[in-house]
PDB file of N, CA, C and O in Angstrom:
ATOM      1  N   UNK A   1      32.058 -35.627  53.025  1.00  0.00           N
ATOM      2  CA  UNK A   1      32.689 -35.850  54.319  1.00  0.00           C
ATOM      3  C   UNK A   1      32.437 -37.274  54.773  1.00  0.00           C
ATOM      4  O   UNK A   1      31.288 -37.605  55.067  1.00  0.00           O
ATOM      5  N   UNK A   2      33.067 -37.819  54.821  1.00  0.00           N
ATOM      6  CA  UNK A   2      33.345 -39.230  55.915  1.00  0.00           C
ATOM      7  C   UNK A   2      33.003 -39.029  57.203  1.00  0.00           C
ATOM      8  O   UNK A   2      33.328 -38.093  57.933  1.00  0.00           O
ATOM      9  N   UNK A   3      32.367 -39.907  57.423  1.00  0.00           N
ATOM     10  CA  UNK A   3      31.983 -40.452  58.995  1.00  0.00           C
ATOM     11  C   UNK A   3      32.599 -41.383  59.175  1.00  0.00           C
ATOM     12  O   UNK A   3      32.856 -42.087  58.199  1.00  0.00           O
ATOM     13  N   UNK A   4      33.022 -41.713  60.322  1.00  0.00           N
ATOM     14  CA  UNK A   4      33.821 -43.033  60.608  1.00  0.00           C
ATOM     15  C   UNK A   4      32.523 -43.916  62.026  1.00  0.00           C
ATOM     16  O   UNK A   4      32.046 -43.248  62.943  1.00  0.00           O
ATOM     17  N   UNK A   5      32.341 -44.824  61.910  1.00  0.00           N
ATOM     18  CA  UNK A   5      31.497 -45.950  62.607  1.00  0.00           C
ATOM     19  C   UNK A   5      32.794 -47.112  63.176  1.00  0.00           C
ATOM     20  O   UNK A   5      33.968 -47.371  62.912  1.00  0.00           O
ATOM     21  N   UNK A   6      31.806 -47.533  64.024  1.00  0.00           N
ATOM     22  CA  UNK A   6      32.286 -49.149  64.321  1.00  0.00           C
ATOM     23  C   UNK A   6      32.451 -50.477  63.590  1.00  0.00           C
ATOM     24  O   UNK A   6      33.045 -51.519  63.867  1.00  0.00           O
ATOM     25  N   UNK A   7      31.545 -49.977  62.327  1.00  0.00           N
ATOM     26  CA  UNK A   7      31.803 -50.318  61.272  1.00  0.00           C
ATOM     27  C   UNK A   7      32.492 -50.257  59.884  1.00  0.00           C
ATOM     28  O   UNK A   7      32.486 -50.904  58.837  1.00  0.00           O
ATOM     29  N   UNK A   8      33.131 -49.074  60.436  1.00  0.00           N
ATOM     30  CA  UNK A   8      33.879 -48.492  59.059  1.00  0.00           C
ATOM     31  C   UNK A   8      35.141 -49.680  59.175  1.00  0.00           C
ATOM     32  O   UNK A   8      35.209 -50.077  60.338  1.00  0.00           O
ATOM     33  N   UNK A   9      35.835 -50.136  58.554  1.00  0.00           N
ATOM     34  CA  UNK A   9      36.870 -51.280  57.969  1.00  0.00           C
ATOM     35  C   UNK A   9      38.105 -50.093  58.486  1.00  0.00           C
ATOM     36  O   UNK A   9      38.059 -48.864  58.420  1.00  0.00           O
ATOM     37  N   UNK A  10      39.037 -50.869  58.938  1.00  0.00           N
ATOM     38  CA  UNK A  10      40.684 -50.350  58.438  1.00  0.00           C
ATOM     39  C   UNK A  10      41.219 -49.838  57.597  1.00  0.00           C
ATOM     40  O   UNK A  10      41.818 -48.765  57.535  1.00  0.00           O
ATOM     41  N   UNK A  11      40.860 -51.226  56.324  1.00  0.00           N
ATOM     42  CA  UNK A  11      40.745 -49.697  54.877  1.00  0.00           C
ATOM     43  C   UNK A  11      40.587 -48.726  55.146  1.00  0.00           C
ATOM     44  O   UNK A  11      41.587 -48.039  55.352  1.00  0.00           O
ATOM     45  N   UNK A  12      39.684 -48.318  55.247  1.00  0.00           N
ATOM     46  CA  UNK A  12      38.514 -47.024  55.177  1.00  0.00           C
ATOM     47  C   UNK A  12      39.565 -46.210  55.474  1.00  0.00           C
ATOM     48  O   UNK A  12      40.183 -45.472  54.706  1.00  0.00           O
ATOM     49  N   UNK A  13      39.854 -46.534  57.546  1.00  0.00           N
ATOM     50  CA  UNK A  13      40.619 -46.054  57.985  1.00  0.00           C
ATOM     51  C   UNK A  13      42.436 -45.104  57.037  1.00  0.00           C
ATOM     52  O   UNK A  13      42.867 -43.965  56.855  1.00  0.00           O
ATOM     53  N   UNK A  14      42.859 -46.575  56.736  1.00  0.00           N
ATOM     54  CA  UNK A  14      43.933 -45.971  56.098  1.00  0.00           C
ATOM     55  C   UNK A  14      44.494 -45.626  54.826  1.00  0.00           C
ATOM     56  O   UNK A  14      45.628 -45.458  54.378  1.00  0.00           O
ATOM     57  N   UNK A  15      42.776 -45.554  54.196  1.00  0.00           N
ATOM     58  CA  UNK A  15      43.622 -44.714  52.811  1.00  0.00           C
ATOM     59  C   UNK A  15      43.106 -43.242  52.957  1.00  0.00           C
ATOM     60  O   UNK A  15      43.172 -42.339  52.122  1.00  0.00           O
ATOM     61  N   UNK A  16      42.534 -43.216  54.326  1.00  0.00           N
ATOM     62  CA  UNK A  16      42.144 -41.782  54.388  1.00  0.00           C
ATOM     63  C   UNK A  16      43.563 -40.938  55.344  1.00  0.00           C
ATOM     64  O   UNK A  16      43.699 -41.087  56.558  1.00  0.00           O
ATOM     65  N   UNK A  17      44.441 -40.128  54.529  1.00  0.00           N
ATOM     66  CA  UNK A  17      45.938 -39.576  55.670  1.00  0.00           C
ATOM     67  C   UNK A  17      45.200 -38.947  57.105  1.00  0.00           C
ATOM     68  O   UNK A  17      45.707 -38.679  58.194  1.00  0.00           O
ATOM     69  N   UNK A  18      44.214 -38.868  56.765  1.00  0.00           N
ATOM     70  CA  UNK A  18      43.574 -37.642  57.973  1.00  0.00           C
ATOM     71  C   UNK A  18      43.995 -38.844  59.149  1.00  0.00           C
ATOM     72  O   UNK A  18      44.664 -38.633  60.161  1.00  0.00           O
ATOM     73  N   UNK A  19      43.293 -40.417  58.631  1.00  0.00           N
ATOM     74  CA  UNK A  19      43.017 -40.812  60.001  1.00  0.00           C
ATOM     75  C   UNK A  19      44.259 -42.292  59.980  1.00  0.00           C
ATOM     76  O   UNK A  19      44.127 -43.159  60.843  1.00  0.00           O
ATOM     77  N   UNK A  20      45.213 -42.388  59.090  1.00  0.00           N
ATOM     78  CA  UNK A  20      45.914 -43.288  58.792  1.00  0.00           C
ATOM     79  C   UNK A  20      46.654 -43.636  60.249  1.00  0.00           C
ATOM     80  O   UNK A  20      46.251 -44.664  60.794  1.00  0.00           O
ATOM     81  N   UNK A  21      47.377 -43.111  60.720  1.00  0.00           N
ATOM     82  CA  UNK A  21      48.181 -42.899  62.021  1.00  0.00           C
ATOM     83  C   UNK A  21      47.663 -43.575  63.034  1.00  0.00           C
ATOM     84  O   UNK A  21      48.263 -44.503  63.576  1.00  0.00           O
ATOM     85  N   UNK A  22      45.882 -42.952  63.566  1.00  0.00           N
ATOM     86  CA  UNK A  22      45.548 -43.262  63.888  1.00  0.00           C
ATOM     87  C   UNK A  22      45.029 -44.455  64.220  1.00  0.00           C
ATOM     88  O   UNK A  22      44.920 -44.879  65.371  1.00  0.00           O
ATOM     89  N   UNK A  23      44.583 -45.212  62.857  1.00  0.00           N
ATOM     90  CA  UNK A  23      44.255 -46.700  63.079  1.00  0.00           C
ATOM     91  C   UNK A  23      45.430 -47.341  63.402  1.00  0.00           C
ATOM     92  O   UNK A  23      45.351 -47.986  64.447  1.00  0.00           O
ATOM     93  N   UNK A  24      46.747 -47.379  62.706  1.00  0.00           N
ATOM     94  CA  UNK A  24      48.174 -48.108  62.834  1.00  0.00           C
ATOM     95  C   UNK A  24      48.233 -47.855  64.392  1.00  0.00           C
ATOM     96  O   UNK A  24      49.139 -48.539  64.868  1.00  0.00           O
ATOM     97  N   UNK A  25      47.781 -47.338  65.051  1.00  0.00           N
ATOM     98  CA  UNK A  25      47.835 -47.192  66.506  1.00  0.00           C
ATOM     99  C   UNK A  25      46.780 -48.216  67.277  1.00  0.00           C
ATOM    100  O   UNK A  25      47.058 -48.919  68.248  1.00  0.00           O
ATOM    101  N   UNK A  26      45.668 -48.136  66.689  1.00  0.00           N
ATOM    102  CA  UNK A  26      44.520 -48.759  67.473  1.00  0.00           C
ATOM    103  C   UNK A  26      45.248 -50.196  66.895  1.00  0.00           C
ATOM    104  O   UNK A  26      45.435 -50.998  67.810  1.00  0.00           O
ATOM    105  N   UNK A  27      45.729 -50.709  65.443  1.00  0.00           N
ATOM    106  CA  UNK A  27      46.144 -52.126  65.031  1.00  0.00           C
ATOM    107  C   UNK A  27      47.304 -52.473  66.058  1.00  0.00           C
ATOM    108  O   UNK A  27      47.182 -53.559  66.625  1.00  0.00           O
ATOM    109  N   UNK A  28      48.449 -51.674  66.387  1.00  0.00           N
ATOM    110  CA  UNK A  28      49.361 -52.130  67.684  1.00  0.00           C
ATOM    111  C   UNK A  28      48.561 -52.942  68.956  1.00  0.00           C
ATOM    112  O   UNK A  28      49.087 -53.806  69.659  1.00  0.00           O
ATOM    113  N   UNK A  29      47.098 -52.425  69.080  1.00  0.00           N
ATOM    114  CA  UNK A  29      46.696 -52.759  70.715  1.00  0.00           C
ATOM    115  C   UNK A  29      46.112 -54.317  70.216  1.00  0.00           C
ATOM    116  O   UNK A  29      46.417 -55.253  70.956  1.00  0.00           O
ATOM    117  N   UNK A  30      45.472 -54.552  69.263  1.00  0.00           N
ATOM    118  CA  UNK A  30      45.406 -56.109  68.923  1.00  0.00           C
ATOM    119  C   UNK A  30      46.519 -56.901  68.872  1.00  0.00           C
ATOM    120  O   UNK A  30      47.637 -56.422  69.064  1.00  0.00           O
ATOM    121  N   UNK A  31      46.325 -58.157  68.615  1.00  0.00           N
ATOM    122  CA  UNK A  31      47.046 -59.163  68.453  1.00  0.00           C
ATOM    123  C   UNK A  31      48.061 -59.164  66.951  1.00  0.00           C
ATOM    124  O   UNK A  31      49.202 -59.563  66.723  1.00  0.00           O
ATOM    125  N   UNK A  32      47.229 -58.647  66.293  1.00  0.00           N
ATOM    126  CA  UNK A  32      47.951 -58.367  64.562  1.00  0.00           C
ATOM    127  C   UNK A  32      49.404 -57.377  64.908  1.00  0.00           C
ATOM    128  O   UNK A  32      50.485 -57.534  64.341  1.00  0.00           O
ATOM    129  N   UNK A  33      49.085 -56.261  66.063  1.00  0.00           N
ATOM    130  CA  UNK A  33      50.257 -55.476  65.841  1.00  0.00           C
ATOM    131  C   UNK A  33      51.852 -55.913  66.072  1.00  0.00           C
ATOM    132  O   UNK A  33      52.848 -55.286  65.711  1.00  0.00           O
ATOM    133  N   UNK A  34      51.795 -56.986  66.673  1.00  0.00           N
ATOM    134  CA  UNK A  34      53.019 -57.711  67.212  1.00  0.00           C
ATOM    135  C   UNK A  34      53.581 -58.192  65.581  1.00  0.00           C
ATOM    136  O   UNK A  34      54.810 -58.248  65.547  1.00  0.00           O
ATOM    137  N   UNK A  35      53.085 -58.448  64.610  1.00  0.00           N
ATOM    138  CA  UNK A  35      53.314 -58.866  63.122  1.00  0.00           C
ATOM    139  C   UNK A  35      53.918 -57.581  62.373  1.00  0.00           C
ATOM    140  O   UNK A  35      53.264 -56.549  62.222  1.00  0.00           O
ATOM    141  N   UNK A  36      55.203 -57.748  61.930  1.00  0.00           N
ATOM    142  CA  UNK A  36      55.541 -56.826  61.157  1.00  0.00           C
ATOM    143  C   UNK A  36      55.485 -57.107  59.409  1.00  0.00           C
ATOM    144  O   UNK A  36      54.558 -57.743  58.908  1.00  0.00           O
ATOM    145  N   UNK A  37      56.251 -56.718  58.857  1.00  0.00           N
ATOM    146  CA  UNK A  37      55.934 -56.796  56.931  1.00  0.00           C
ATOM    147  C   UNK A  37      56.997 -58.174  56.939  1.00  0.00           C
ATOM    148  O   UNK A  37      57.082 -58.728  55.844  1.00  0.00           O
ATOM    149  N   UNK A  38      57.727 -58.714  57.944  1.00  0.00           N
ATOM    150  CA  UNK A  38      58.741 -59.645  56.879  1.00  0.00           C
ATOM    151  C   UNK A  38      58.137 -61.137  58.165  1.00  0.00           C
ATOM    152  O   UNK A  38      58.877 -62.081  58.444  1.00  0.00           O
ATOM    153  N   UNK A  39      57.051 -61.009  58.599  1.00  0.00           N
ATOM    154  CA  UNK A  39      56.509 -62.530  59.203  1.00  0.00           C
ATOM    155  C   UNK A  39      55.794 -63.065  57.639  1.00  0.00           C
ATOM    156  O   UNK A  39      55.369 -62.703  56.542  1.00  0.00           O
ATOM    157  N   UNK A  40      56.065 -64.235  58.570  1.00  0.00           N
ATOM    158  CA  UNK A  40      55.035 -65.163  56.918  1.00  0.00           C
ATOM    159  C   UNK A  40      54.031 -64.799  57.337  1.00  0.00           C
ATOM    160  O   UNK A  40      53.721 -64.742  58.527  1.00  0.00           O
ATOM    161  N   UNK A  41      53.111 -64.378  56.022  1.00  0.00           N
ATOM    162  CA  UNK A  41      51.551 -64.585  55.908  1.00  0.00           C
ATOM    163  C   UNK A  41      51.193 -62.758  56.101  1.00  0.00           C
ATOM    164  O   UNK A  41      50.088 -62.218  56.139  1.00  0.00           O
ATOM    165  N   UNK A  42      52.461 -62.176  56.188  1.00  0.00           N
ATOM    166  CA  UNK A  42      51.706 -60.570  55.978  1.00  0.00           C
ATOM    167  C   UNK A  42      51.150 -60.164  54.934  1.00  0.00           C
ATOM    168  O   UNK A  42      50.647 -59.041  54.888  1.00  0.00           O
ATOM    169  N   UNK A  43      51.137 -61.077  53.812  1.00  0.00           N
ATOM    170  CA  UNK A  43      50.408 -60.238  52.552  1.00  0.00           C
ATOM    171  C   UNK A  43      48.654 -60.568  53.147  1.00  0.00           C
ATOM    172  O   UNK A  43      47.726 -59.790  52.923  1.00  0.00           O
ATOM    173  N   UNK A  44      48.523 -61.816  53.883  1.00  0.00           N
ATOM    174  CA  UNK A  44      46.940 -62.577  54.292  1.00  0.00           C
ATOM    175  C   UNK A  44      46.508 -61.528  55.422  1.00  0.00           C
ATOM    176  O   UNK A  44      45.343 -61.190  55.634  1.00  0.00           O
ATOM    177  N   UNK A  45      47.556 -61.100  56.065  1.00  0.00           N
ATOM    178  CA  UNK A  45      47.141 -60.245  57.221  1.00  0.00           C
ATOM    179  C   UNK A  45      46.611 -59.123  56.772  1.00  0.00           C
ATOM    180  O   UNK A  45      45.465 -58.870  57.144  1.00  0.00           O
ATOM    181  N   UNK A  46      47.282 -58.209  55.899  1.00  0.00           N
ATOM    182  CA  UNK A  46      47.277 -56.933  55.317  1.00  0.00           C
ATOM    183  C   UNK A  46      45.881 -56.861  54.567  1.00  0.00           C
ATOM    184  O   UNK A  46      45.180 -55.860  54.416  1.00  0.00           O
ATOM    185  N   UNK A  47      45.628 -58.229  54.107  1.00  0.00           N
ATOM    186  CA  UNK A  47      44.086 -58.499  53.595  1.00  0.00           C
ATOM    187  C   UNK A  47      43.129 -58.549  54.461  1.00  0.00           C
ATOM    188  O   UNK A  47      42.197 -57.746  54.434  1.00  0.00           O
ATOM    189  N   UNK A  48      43.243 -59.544  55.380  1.00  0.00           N
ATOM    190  CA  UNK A  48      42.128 -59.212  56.384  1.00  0.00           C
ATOM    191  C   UNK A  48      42.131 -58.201  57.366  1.00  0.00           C
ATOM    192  O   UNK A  48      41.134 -58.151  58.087  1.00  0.00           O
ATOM    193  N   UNK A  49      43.216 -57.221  57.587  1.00  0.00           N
ATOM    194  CA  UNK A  49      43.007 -55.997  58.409  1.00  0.00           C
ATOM    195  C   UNK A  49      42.153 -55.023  57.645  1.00  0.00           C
ATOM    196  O   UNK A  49      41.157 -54.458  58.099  1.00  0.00           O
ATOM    197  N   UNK A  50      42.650 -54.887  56.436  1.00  0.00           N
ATOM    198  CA  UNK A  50      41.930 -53.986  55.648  1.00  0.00           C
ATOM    199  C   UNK A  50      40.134 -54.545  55.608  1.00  0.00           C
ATOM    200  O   UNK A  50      39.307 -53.646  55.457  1.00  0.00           O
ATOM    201  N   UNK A  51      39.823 -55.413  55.690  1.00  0.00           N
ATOM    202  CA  UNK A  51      38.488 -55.466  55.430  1.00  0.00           C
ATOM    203  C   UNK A  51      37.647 -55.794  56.463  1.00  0.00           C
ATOM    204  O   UNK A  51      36.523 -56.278  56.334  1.00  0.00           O
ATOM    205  N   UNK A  52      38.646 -55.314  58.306  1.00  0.00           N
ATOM    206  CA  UNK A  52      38.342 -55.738  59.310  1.00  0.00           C
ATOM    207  C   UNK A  52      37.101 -54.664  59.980  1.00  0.00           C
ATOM    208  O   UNK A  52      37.532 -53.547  59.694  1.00  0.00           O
ATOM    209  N   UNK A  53      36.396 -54.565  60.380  1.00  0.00           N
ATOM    210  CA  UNK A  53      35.421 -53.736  60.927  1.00  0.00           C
ATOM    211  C   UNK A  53      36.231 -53.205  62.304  1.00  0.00           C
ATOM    212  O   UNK A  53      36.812 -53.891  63.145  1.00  0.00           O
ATOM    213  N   UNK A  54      36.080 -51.871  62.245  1.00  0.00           N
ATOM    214  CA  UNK A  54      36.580 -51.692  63.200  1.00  0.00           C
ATOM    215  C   UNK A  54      36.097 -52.307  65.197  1.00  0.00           C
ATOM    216  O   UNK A  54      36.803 -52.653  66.144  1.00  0.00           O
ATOM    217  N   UNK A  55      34.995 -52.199  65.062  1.00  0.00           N
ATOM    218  CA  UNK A  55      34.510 -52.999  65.938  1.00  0.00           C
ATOM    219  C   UNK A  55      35.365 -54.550  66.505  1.00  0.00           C
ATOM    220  O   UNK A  55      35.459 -55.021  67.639  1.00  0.00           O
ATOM    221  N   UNK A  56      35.855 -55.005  65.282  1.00  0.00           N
ATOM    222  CA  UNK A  56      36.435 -56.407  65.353  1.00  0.00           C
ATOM    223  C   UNK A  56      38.135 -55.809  66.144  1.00  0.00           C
ATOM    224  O   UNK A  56      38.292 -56.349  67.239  1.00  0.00           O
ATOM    225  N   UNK A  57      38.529 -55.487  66.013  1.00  0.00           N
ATOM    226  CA  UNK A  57      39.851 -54.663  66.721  1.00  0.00           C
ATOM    227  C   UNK A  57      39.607 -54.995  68.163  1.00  0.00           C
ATOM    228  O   UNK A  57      40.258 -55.742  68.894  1.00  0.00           O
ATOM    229  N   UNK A  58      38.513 -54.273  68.425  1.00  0.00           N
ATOM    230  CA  UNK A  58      38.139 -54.426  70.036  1.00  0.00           C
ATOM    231  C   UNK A  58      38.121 -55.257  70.451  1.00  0.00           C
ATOM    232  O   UNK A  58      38.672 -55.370  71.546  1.00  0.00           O
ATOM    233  N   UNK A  59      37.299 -56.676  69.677  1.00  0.00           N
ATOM    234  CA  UNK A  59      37.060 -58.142  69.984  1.00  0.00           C
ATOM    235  C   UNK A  59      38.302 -58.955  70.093  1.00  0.00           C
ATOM    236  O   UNK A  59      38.377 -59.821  70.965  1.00  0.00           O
ATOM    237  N   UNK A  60      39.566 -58.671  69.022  1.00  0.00           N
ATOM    238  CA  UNK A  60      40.565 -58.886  69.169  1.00  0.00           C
ATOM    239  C   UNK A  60      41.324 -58.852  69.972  1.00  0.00           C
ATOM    240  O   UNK A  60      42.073 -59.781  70.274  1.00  0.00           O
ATOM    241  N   UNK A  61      41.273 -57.573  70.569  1.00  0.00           N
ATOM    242  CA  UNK A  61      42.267 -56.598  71.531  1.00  0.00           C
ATOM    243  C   UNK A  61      42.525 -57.936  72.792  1.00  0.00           C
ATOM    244  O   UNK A  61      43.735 -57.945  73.020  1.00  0.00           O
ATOM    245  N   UNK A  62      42.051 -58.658  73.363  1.00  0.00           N
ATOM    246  CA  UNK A  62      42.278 -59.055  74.489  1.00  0.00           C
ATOM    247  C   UNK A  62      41.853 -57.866  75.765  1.00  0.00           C
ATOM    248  O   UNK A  62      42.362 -58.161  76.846  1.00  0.00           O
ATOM    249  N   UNK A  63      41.197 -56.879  75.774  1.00  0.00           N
ATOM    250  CA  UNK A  63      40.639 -56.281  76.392  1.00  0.00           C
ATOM    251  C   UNK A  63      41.347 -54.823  76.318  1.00  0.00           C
ATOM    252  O   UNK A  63      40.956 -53.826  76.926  1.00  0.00           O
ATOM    253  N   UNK A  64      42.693 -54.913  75.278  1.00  0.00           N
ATOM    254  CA  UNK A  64      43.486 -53.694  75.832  1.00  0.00           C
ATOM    255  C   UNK A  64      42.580 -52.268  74.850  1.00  0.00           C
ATOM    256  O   UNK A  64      42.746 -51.057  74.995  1.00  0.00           O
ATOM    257  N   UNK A  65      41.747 -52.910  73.994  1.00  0.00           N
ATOM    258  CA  UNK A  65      41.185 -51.828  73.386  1.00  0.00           C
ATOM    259  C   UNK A  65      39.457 -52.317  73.699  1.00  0.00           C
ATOM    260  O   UNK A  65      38.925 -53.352  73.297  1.00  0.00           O
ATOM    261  N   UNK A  66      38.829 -51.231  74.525  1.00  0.00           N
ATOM    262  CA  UNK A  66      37.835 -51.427  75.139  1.00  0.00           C
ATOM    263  C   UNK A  66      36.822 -51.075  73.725  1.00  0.00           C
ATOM    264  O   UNK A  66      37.176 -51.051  72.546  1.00  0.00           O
ATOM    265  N   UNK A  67      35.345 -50.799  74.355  1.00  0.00           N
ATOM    266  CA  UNK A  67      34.447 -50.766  73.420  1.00  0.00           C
ATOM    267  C   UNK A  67      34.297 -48.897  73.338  1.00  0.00           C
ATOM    268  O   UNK A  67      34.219 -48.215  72.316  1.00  0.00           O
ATOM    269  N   UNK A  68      34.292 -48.277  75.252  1.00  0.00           N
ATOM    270  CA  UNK A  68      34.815 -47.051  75.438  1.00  0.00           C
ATOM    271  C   UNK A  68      35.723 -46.071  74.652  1.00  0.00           C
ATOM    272  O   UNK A  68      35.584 -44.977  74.104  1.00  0.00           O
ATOM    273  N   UNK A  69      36.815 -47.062  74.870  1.00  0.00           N
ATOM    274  CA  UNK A  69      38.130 -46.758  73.704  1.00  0.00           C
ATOM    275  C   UNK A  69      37.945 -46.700  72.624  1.00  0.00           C
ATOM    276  O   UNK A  69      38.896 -46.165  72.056  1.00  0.00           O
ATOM    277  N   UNK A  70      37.259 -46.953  72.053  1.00  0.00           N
ATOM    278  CA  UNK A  70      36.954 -47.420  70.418  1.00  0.00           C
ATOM    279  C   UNK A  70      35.758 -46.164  69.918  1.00  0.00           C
ATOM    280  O   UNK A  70      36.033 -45.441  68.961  1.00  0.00           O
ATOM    281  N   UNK A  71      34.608 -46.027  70.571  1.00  0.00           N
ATOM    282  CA  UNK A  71      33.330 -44.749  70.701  1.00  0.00           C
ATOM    283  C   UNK A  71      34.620 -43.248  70.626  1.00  0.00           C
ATOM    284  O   UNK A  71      34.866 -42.471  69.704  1.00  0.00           O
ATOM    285  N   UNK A  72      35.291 -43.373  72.256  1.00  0.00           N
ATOM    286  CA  UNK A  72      35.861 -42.051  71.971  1.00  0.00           C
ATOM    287  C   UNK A  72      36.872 -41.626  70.656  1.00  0.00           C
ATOM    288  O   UNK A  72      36.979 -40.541  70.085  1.00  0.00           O
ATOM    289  N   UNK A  73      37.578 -42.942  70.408  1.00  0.00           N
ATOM    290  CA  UNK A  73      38.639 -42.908  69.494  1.00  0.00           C
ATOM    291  C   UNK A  73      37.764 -42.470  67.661  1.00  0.00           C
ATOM    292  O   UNK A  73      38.444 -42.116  66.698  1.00  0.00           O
ATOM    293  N   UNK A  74      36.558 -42.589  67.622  1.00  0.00           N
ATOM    294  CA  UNK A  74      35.588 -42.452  66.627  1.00  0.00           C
ATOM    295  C   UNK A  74      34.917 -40.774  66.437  1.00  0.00           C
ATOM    296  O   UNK A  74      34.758 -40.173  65.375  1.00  0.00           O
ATOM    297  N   UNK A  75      34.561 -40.221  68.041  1.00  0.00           N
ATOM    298  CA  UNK A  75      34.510 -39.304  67.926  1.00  0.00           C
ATOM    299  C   UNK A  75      35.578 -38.352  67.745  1.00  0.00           C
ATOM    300  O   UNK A  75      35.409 -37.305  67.120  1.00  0.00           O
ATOM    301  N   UNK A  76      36.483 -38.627  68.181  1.00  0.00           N
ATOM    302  CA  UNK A  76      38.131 -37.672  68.069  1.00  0.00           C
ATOM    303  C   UNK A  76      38.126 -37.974  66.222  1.00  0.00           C
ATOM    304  O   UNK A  76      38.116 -37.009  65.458  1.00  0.00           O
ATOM    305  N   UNK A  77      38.135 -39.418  65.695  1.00  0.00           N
ATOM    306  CA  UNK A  77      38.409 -39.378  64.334  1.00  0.00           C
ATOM    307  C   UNK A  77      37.433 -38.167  63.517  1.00  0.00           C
ATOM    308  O   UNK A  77      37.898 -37.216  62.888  1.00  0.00           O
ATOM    309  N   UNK A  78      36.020 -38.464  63.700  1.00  0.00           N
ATOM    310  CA  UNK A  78      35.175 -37.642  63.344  1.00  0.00           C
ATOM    311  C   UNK A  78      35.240 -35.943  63.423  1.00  0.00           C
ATOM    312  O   UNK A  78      35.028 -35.175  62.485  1.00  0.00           O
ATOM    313  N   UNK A  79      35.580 -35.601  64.763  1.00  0.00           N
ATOM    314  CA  UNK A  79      35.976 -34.522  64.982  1.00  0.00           C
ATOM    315  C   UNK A  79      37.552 -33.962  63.838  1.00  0.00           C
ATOM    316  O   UNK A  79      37.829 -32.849  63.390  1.00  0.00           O
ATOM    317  N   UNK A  80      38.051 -34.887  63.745  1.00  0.00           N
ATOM    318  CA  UNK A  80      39.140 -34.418  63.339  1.00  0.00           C
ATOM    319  C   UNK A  80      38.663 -34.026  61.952  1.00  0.00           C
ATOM    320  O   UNK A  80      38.743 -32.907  61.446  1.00  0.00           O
ATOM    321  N   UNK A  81      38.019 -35.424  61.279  1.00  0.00           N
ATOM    322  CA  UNK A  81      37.763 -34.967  59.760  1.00  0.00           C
ATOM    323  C   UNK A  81      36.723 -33.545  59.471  1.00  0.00           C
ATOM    324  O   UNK A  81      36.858 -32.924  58.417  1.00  0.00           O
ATOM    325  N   UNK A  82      35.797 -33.157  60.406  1.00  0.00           N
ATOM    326  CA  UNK A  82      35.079 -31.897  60.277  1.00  0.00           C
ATOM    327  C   UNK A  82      35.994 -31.109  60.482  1.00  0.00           C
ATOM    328  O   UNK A  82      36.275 -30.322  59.578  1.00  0.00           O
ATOM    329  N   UNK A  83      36.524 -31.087  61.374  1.00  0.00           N
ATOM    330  CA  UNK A  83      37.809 -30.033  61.466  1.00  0.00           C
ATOM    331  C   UNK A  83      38.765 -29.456  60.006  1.00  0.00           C
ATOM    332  O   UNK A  83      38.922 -28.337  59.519  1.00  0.00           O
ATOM    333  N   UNK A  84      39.141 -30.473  59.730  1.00  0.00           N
ATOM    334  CA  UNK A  84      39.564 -30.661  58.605  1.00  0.00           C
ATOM    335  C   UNK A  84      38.994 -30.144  57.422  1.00  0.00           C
ATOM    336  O   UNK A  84      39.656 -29.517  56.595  1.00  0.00           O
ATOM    337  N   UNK A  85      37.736 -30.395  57.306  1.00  0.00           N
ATOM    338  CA  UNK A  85      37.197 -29.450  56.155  1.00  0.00           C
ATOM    339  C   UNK A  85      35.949 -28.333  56.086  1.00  0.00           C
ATOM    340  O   UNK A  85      35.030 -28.094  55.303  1.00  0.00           O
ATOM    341  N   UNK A  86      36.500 -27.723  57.500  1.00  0.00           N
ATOM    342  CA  UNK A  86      35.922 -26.270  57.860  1.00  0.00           C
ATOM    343  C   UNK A  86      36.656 -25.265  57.108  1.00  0.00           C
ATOM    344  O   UNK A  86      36.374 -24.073  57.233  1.00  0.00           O
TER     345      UNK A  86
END
């Protein structure tokens, strides 16, 4: 079973389907989400999201993704994956 942290990466996040959705949601509230697949430099982006700590999202965010936001959004992930393999 996976735990997800403040440290767990984006990766992490999205090669797992349980919680894929989810991060592509928290990546909209940063600055990266305004970037779609056909701006220059999405292959550099797609690299450093994936190896971004999730923590760093928050720092990014411009405030729209709090530190609050980020704890609860961890326990809901967590919850979900136990859920998942009850």
């Amino acid at each position: 079973m996976n735990t997800y942290t403040r440290n767990s990466t984006v990766g992490d996040l999205m090669e797992d389907l349980r919680t894929a959705a989810i991060v592509t949601d928290l990546v909209k509230l940063s600055p990266f989400g305004a970037l779609n697949g056909e701006e220059e430099g999405a292959e550099m982006l797609t690299a450093f999201l994936k190896y971004l700590p999730l923590r760093g999202l928050a720092a990014f965010s411009g405030g729209k993704l709090t530190d609050e936001m980020l704890n609860s959004m961890l326990m809901h992930l967590n919850w979900k994956i136990k859920s998942s393999n009850a």
